[in-house]
C-alpha positions in Angstrom: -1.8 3.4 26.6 -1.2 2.6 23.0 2.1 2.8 21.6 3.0 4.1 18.3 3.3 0.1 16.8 0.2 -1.0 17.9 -2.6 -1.0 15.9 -3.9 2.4 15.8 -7.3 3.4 17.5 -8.8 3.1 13.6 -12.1 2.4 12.6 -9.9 -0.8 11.1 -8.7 -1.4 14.8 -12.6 -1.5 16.0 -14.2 -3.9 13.5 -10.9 -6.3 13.1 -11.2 -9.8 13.3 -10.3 -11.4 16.4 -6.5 -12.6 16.3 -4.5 -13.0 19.5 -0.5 -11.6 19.9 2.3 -13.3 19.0 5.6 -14.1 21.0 8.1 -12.0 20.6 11.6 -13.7 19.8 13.3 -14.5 22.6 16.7 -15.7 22.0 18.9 -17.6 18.8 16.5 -18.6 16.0 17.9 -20.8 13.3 16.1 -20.6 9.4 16.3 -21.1 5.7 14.5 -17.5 5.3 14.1 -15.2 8.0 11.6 -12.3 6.8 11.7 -8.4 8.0 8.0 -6.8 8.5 4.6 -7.9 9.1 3.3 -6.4 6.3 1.6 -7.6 2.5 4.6 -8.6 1.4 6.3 -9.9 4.4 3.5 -11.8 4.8 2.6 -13.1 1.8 6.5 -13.5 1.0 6.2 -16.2 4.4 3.3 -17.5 3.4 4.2 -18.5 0.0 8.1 -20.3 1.3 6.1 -22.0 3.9 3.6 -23.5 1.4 7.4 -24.4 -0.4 8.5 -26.2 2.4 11.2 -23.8 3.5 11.5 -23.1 7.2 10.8 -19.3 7.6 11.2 -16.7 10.7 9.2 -13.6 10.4 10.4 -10.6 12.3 7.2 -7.6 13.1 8.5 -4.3 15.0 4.7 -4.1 16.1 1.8 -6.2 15.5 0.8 -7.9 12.2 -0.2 -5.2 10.0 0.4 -2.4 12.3 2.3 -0.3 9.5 1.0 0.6 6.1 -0.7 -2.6 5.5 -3.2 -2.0 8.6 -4.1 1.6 8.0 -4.5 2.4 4.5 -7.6 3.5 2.3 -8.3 0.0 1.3 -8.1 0.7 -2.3 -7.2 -1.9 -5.3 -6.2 0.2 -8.6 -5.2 -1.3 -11.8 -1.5 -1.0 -13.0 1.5 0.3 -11.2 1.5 3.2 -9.9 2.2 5.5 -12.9 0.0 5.6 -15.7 0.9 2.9 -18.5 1.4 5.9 -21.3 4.4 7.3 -18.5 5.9 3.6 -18.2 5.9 3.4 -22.1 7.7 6.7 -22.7 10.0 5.5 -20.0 10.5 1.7 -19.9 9.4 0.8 -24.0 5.9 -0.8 -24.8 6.9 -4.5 -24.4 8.5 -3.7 -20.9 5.2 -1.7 -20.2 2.9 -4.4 -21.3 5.2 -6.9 -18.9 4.5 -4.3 -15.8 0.7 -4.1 -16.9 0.2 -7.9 -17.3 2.5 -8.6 -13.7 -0.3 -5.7 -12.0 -2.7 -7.9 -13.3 -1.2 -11.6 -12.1 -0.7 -9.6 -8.5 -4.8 -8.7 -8.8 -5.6 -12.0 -9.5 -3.6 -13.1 -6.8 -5.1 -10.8 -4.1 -8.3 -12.2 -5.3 -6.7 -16.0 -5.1 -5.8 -15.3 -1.4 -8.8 -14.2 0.0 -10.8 -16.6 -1.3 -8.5 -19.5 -0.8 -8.0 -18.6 2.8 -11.4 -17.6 3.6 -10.3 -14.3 4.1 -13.4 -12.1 5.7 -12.1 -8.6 4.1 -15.3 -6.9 3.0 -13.7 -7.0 -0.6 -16.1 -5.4 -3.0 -15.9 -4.3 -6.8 -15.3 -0.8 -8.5 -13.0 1.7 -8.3 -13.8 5.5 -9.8 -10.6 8.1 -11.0 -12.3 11.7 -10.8 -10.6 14.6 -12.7 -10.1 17.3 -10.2 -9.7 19.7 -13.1 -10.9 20.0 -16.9 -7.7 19.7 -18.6 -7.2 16.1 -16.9 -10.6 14.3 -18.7 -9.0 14.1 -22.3 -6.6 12.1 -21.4 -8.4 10.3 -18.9 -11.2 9.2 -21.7 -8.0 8.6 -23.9 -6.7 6.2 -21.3 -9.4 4.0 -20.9 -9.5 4.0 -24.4 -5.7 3.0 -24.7 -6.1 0.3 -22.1 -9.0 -1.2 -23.9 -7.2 -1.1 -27.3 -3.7 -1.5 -26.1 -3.7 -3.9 -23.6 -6.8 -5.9 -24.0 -8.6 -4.5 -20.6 -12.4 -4.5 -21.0 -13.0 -3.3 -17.6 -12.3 0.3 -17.5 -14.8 3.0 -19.3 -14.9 7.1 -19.5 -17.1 9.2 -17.3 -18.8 12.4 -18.2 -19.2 15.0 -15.8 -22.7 14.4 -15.6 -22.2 10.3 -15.1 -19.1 11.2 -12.6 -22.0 13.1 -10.4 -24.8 10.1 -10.8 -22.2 8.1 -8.8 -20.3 10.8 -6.9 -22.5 13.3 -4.6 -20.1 16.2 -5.3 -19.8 19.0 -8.1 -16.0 19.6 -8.0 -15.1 17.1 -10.4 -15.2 17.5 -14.3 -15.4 14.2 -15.5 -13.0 10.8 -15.1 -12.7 7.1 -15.6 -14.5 4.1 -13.4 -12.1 0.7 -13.2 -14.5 -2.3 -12.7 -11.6 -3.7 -12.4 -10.4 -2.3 -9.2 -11.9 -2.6 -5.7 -11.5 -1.8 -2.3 -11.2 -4.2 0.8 -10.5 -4.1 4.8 -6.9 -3.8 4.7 -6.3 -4.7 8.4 -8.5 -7.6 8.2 -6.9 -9.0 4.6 -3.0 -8.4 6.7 -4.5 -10.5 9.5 -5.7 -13.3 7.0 -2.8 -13.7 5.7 -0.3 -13.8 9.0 -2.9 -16.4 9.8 -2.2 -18.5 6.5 1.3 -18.5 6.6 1.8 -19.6 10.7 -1.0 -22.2 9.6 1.8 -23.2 6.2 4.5 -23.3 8.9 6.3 -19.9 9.6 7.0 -18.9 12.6 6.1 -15.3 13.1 7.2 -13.0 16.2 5.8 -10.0 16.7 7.6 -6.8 18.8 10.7 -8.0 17.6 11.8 -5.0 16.0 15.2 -5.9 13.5 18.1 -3.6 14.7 20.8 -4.6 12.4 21.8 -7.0 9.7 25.0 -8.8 9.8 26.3 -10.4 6.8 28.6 -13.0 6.5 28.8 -17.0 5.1 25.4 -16.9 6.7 22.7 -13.5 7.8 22.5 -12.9 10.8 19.1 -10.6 12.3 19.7 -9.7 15.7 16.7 -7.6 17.5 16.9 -6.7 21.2 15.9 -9.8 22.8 17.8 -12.5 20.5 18.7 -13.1 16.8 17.6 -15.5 13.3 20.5 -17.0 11.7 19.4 -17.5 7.8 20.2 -18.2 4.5 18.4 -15.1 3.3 17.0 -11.9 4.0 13.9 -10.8 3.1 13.7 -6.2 3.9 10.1 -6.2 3.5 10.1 -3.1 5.7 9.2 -0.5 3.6 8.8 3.1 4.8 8.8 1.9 8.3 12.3 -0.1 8.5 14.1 3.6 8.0 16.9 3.3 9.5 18.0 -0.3 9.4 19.5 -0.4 5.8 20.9 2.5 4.4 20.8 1.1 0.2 17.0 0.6 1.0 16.7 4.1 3.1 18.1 6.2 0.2 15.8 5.3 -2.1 12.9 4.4 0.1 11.1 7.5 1.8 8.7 7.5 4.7 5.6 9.5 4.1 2.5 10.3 7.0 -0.7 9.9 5.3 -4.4 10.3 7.0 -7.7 9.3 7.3 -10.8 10.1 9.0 -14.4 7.7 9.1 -17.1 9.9 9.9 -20.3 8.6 11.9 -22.7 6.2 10.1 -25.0 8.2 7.4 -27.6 5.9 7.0 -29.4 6.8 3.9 -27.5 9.6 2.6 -24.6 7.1 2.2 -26.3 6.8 -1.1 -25.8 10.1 -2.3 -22.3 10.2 -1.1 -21.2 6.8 -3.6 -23.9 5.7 -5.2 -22.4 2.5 -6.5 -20.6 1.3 -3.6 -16.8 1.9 -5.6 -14.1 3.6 -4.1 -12.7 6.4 -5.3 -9.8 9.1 -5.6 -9.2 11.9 -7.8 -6.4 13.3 -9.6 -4.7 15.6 -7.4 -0.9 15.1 -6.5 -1.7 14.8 -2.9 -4.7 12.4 -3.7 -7.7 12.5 -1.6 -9.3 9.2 -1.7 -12.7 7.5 -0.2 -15.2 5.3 0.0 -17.7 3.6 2.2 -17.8 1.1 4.8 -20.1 -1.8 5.2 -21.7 0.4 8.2 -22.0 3.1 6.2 -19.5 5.6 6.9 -17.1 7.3 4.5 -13.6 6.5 5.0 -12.1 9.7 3.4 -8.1 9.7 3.6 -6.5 13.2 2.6 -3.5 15.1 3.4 0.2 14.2 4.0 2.9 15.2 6.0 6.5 14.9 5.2 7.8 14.8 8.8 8.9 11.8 11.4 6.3 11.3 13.6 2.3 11.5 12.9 0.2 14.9 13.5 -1.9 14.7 16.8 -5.9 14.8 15.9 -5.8 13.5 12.4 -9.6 13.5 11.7 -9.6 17.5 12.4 -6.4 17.2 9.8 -8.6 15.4 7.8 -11.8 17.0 8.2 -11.2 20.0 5.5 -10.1 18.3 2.8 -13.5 15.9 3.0 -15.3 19.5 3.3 -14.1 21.0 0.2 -15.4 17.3 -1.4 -18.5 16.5 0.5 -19.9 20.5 2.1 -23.3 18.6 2.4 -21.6 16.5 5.4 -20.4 19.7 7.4 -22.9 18.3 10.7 -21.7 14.8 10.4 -18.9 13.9 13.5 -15.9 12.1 12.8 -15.9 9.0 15.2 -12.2 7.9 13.5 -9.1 9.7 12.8 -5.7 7.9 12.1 -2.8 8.4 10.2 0.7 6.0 9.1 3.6 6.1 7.4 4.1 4.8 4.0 6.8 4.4 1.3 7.3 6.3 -1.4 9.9 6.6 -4.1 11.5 9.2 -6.7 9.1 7.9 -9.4 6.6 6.3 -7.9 7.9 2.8 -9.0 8.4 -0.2 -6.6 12.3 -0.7 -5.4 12.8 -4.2 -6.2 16.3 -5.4 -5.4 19.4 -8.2 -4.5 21.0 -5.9 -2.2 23.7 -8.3 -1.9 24.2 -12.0 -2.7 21.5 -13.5 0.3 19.9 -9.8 1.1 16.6 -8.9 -1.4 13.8 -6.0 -0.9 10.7 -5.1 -2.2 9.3 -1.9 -1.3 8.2 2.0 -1.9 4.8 0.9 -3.8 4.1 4.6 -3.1 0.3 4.0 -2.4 -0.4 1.4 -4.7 0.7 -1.8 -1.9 -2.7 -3.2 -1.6 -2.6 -5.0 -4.7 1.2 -4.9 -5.5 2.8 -5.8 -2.1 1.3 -9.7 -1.8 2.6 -10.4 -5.3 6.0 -8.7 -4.4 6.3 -11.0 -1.5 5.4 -13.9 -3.7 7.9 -12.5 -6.2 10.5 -12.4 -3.4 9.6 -16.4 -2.5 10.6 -17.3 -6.2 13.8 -15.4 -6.5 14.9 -16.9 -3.2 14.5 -20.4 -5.1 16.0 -18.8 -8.2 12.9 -18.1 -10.0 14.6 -14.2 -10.9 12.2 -13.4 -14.6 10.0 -10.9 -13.0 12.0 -9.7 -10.2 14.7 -9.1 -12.5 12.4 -6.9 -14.6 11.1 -5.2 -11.6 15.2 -4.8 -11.0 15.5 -2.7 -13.8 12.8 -0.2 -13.1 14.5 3.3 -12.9 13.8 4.2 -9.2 17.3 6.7 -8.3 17.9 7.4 -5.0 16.3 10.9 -3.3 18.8 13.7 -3.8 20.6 15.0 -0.1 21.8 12.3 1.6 20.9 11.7 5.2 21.2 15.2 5.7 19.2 17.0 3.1 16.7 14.4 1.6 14.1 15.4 3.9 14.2 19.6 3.3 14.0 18.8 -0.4 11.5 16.2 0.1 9.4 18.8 1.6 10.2 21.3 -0.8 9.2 19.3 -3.3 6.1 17.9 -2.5 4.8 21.2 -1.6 5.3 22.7 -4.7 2.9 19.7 -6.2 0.4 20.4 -3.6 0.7 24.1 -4.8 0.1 23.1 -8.0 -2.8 21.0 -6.8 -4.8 24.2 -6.1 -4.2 26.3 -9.1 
């Protein structure tokens, strides 16, 4: 039987690329860098110190790309998280611009990757924003506006209703924005590309070698159950799923379940499902988001929970909330249904951090990893070498920690996001 760190029973899990375990570590370990999580920016964050010539240890709890990084939608969106008119009000327009033109550098870095690694990812162009209701497509035709005008992007355009439903094959949405710029890829696929990149560059990864504690001292010390990696530095590239092992990360990092379902193959009605092959997701709160496979099925994720532990029968979880979208596909089966925990923060903005003199993080990209995680890791290779210009101005974000402590962060979590989801349906 599958345990929960293996890689789930996804339609990501069935059409992976062959890659064979790794060792667990068994024993002392010595290194310059020694790396926590086999995710994007674990990975990357190995990959790139490797290609430096450092010697790097990489510690997975699971498999490669068992967390987040194996199970997401798959999606590539422009931008951090928040929109660039919220980072302007918040951060100023230059620091703005900075975030804007790093979202961009980590794009064409994602890009870079797969195609200098040879990468087989299913990486295809477009991503669509649909307004869920009529007050949203204002400012959405205003923000494609603004980022043409503003910040020099060419690549995003507004959507009527009427164009929305040429490329969408559903009625609730009122108009929105389509990205050019964005895309969507085989997330499991892209993690195991680049786990493969970096042992080829040199690290040594170790997989079911789950860090249990941190001990700091003239040097950092990793110990997991079955040995330890003495280090220079520490990498917490954990995110959501390292809750639990440092408490300055956990407080402002929180672990959210997200799902997805992938219904059967729909041959030629795939067309009228996307017509133009882009992903999308729409403007709710708790987002839905979609798109299609290359063997025609709709990958629909939808629904959260804000609990430890995932829901059993996550495609029935799922199934409604693809309903309500897509009624027309109320006789097509769901032959996938999985579900993982991500991290998410207080504002949606990455935690980027020196947590002490030889400990840094990088997490909480709150849904937006796929394109910001490898560039994080990258980021996190330069600081250790004392490269700091954009980590430092990822350092200054404002990302406060969730309100509670240990005790009552999770009841207002809840609280909190339900009210958003409440609002989501008025």
């Amino acid at each position: 039987m599958a345990s929960e760190i293996d890689h789930p029973q996804s339609w990501y899990a069935a059409t992976a690329n062959r890659s064979s375990p790794l060792p667990p570590l068994q024993g002392g370990a010595r290194a310059d860098v020694c790396v926590i999580g086999g995710g994007y920016t674990g990975l990357s964050a190995a990959l790139h110190m490797a290609e430096a010539g450092l010697d790097v240890v990489l510690l997975e709890a699971g498999r490669v790309g068992s967390g987040a990084s194996g199970r997401n939608g798959g999606q590539i969106h422009s931008g951090q998280r928040r929109d660039q008119d919220w980072l302007e009000a918040r951060v100023g327009l230059d620091d703005a611009k900075a975030l804007w033109r790093l979202a961009e550098d980590a794009k064409a870095l994602l890009h870079d990757l797969i195609k200098r690694h040879a990468i087989d990812c299913d990486l295809r162009p477009g991503l669509i924003e649909a307004d869920h209701k009529p007050g949203y497509v204002a400012h959405s035709h205003a923000y494609a506006r603004n980022l043409r005008d503003v910040y020099d992007y060419p690549h995003a355009a507004p959507l009527t209703r009427e164009e929305l439903r040429e490329m969408v094959g559903s009625d609730v949405y009122h108009g929105g924005m389509i990205d050019h710029g964005g895309g969507h890829l085989h997330p499991l696929n892209f993690a195991l590309g680049l786990a493969e990149a970096a042992r080829r560059a040199g690290a040594r990864l170790f997989e079911q070698s789950r860090a249990l504690r941190i001990e700091e001292g003239a040097k950092v010390r990793v110990v997991t159950a079955a040995g330890s990696v003495e280090a220079d530095w520490v990498l917490e590239c954990g995110d959501g799923l390292q809750d639990g092992l440092d408490r300055r990360v956990d407080t402002h990092v929180m672990p959210i379940c997200n799902y997805i379902a992938a219904t059967a193959p729909l041959g030629e009605r795939a067309k009228e499902i996307i017509a133009n092959d882009a992903a999308v997701a729409d403007t709710r709160f708790v987002v839905n988001y979609y798109r299609l496979s290359r063997d025609g099925r709709l990958l629909f994720g939808g629904g959260e929970s804000y609990r430890r532990g995932l829901r059993p029968n996550p495609g029935e979880f799922v199934r409604p909330y693809m309903l309500k979208i897509f009624p027309q596909l109320a006789d097509v089966p769901i032959d996938y249904g999985w579900g993982g925990v991500l991290g998410i923060t207080m504002t949606r903005l990455p935690f980027v951090r020196k947590l002490s003199p030889r400990v840094l993080t990088a997490a909480g990209y709150s849904g937006q990893g796929v394109m910001l995680a490898p560039y994080f890791g990258k980021l996190l290779a330069h600081a250790v070498k004392g490269q700091l210009g954009e980590f430092d101005l990822l350092a200054r974000l404002p990302v406060p920690a969730f309100p509670g402590g240990p005790l009552m962060r999770w009841p207002l979590l809840v609280a909190g996001m339900s009210y958003f989801a409440l609002r989501d349906r008025l």
